[in-house]
C-alpha positions in Angstrom: 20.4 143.6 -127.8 18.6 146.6 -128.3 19.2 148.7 -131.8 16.3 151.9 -131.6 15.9 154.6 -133.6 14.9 158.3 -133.3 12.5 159.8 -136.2 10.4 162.5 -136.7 6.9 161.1 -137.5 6.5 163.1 -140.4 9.8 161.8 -141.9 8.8 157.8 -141.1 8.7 157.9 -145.1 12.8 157.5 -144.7 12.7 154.3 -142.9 13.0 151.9 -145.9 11.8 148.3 -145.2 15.3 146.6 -145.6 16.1 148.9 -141.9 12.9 148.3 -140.4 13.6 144.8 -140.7 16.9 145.9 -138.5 15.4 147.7 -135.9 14.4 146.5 -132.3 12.5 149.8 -131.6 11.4 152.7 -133.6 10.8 155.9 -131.6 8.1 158.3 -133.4 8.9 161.5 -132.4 7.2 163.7 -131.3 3.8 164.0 -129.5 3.5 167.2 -128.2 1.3 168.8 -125.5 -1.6 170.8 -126.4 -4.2 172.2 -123.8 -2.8 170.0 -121.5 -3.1 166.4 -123.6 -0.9 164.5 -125.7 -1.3 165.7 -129.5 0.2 164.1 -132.8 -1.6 166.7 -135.4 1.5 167.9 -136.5 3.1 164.5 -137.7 -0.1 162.8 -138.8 0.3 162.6 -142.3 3.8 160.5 -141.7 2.0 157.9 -139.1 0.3 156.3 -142.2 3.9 154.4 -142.4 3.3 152.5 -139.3 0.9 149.7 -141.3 3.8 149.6 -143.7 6.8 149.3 -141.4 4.5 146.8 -139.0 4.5 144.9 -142.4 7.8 144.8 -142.6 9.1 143.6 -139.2 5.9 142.2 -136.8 8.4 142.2 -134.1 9.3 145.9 -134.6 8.7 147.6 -131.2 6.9 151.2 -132.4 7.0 154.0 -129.7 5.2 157.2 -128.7 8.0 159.5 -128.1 6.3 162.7 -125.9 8.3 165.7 -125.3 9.8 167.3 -128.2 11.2 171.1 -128.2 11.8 172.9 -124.6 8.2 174.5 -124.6 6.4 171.2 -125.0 8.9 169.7 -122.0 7.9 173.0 -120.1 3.9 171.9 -119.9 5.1 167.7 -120.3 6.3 168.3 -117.0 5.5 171.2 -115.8 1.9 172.8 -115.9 -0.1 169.7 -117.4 1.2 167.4 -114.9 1.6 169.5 -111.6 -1.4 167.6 -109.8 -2.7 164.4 -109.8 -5.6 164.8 -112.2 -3.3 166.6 -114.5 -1.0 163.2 -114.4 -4.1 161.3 -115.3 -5.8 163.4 -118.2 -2.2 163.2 -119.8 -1.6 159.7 -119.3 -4.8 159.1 -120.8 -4.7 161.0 -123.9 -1.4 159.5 -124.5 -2.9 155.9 -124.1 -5.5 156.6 -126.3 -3.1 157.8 -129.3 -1.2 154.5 -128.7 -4.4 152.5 -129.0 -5.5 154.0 -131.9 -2.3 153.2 -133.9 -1.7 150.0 -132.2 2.0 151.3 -130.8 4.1 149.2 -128.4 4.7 152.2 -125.5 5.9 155.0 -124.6 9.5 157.5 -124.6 9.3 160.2 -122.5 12.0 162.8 -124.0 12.5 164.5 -121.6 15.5 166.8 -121.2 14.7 170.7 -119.8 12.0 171.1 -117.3 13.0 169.3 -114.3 16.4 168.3 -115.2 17.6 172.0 -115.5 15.4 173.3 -112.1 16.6 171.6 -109.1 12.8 171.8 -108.2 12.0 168.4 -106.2 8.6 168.7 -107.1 9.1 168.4 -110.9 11.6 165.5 -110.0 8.6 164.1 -108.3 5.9 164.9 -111.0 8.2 162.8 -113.8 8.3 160.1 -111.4 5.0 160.0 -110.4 4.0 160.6 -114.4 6.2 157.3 -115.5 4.7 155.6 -112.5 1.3 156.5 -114.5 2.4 155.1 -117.9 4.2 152.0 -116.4 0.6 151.1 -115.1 -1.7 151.6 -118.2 1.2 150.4 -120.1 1.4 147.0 -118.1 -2.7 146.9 -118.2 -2.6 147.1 -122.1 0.1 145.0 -123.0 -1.9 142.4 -120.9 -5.0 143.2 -122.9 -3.4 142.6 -125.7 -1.0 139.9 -125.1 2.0 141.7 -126.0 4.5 143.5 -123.8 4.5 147.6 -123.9 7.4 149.4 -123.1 8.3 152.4 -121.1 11.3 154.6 -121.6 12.7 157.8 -121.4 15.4 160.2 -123.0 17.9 161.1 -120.3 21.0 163.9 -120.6 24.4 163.4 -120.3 24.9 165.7 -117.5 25.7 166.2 -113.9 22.6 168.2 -113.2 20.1 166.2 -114.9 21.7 162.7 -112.8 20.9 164.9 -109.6 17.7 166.0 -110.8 16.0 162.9 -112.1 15.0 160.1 -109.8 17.5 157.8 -110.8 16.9 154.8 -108.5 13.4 154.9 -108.3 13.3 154.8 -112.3 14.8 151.5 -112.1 12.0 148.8 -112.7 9.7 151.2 -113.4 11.2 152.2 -117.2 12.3 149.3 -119.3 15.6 150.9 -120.1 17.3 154.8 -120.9 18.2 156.3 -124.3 21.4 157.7 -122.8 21.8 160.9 -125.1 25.4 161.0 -125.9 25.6 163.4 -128.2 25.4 167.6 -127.5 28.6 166.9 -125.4 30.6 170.6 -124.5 27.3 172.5 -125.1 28.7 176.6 -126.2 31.7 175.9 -124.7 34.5 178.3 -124.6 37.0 176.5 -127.1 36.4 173.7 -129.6 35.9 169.9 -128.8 33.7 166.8 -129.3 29.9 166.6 -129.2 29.8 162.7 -129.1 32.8 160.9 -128.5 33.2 157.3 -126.4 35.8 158.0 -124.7 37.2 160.8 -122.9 39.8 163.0 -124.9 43.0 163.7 -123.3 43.6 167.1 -125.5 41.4 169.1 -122.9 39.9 169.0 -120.0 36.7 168.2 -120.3 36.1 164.5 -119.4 32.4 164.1 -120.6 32.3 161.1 -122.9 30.0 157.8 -123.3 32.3 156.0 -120.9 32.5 158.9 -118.4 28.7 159.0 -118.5 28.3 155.2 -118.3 30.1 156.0 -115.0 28.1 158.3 -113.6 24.8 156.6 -114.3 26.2 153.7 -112.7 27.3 155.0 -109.3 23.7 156.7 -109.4 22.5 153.5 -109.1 21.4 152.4 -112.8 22.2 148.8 -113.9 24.5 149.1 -116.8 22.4 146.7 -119.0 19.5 149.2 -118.5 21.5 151.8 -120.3 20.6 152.2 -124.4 23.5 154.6 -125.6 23.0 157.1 -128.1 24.7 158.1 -131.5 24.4 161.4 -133.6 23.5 161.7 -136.9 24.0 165.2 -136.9 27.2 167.3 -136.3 27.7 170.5 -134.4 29.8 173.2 -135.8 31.9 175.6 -134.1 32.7 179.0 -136.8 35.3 182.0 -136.3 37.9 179.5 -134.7 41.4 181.0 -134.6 44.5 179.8 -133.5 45.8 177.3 -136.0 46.8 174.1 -136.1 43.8 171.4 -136.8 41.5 173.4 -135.1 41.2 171.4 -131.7 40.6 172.7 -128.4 40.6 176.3 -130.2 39.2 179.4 -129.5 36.1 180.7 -131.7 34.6 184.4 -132.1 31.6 182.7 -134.2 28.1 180.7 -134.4 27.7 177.4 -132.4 24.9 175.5 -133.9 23.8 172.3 -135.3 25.8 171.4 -138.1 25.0 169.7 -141.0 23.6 166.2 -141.3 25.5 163.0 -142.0 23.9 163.3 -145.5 25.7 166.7 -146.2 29.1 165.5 -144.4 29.3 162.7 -146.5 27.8 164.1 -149.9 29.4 167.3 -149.7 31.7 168.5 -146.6 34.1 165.2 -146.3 34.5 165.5 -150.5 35.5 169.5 -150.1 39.0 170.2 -150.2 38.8 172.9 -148.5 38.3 170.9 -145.2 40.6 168.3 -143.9 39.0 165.1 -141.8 40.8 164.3 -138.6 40.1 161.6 -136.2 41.1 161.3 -132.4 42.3 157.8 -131.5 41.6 158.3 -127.9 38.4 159.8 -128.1 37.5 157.5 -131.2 36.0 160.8 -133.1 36.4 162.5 -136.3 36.5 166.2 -136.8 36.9 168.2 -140.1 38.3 171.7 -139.7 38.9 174.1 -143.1 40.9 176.6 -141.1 37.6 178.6 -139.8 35.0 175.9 -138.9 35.3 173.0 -136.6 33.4 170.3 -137.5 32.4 167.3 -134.5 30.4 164.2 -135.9 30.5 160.4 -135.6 30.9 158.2 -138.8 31.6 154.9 -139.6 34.2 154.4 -137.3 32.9 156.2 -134.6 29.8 154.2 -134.8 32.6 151.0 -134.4 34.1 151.8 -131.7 30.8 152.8 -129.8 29.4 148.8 -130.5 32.5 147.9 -129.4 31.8 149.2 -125.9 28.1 148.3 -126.0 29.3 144.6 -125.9 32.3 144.7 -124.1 30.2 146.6 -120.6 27.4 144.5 -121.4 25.5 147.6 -121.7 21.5 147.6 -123.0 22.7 148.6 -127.1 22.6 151.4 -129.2 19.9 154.5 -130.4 20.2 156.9 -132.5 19.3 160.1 -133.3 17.9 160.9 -135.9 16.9 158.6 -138.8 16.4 161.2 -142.0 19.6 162.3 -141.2 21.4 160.2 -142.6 19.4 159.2 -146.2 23.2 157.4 -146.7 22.2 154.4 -144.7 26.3 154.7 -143.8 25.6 155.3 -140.1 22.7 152.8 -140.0 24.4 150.2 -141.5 28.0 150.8 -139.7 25.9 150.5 -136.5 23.6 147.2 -137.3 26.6 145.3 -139.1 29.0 145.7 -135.6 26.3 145.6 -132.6 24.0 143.2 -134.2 25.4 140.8 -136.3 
């Protein structure tokens, strides 16, 4: 069973031993491109946590994620890797950064470019790139006499199943951090942003198991598929009509909300909100009669285990790790998926 995490390199402080012990795979993220090669300047400083967490847990599986924010996807796979030669330079400076800190592969994170074009020349260009890694990455682990890993970050979406090349992926990545989270992205009304199952209060049937479904008939073995988590909330503000704030209109801001860490320290302790949960959808919201809070907690984190093993899917990621200085999420998810 696979339990990964998400965090930012310069925030690997925030991994405590006691939950690097409880990890599978660690996902630094993020190296970023830079005049067409992979770069980790900007999260340096945190990498010197790797000899400590390696410490920790031998077995600990610690990964290059590439990608990052939308302009970094837009050269990832878009300018840097256009032609062959590109493909290789990138590959390469990649490799070397995992050499150096004596990582265990690669997560391509890759969400905008191609997924978002319908171009079949980007969709060809990521293939072709994880084609690339899978290679050196096969070549090194044999070197080395321990197995490297490829994966890659993948949307919960219709457009990004029809623009990634699904089938050929298989065999080729060792499984997909299935992002279920970002669900109803500045949509008109209020709803979830990472519930399991689909809610029956709107219509809007994106959900874990809905996406499960997709990826499936689009020809992805179910025990390939790693689902994701949130430790983050989005937050819907202006909502008007009443009532617990569901499925509501909203004349303000859609944004990131605050972390797990605030929800838990501040928001689920005001009174001025209320916390809901959805026993369809398995998902909590808080709502103070203005903004509409959508998160997972405890519970949530239960129920999505729960499916993991029932499916027989690959396990759980998360996203991301400093999030959530609680440990609640962490622990919710580790104590139900792998003990």
């Amino acid at each position: 069973m696979i339990f990964a995490g998400y965090c930012m390199g310069n925030m690997l402080h925030c991994v405590m031993d006691e939950q690097a012990k409880k990890l599978t795979h660690l996902n630094i993220a993020f190296g970023i491109v830079k005049n067409d090669v992979i770069s980790v300047d900007g999260i340096e400083e945190g990498l010197v946590h790797i000899r400590r967490l390696r410490e920790q847990n031998p077995g600990l599986n610690i990964i290059l994620s590439l990608g990052g924010g939308e302009e970094s996807q837009k050269f990832l796979f878009g300018e840097a890797t256009r032609t062959r030669q590109g493909i290789d330079k990138l590959a390469a400076s990649a490799m070397k950064i995992v050499k150096e800190y004596n990582l265990d592969g690669i997560d391509c994170d890759w969400e905008y470019s191609c997924s978002n074009s319908g171009d079949p020349a980007k969709k060809q260009q990521h293939l072709v790139l994880m084609r690339t890694f899978r290679n050196l990455l096969d070549e090194y682990g044999s070197a080395r006499g321990k197995k490297c890993w490829l994966t890659y970050a993948a949307q919960c979406t219709e457009i990004y199943i029809q623009n990634v090349a699904l089938k050929e992926l298989v065999g080729v990545a060792d499984f997909i951090n299935l992002m279920c989270y970002d669900y109803r992205w500045e949509s008109p009304i209020t709803g979830f942003h990472s519930n399991t199952y689909t809610p029956q209060r709107d219509d809007d049937p994106t959900s874990i198991v809905w996406a499960i479904e997709k990826y499936t008939a689009a020809g992805v073995p179910i025990e390939d598929l790693v689902i994701g988590a949130a430790f983050y909330s989005h937050r819907y503000d202006g909502v008007t009509g009443g009532g617990d704030g569901y499925g509501k209109p909203y004349s303000g801001a859609y944004i990131y909300g605050p972390s797990y860490t605030s929800i838990h320290n501040e928001y689920e302790k005001n009174s001025k909100f209320t916390k809901h949960w959805d026993d369809t959808a398995k998902e909590p919201w808080l709502f103070d009669g203005e903004s509409f809070i959508t998160y997972d907690d405890a519970d949530a984190m239960y129920h999505k285990a729960e499916l993991v093993k029932k499916e027989g899917l690959g396990g759980m990621m998360y996203w991301e790790h400093s999030s959530d200085s609680t440990g609640t999420l962490f622990n919710a998810i580790y104590d139900n998926l792998m003990i």
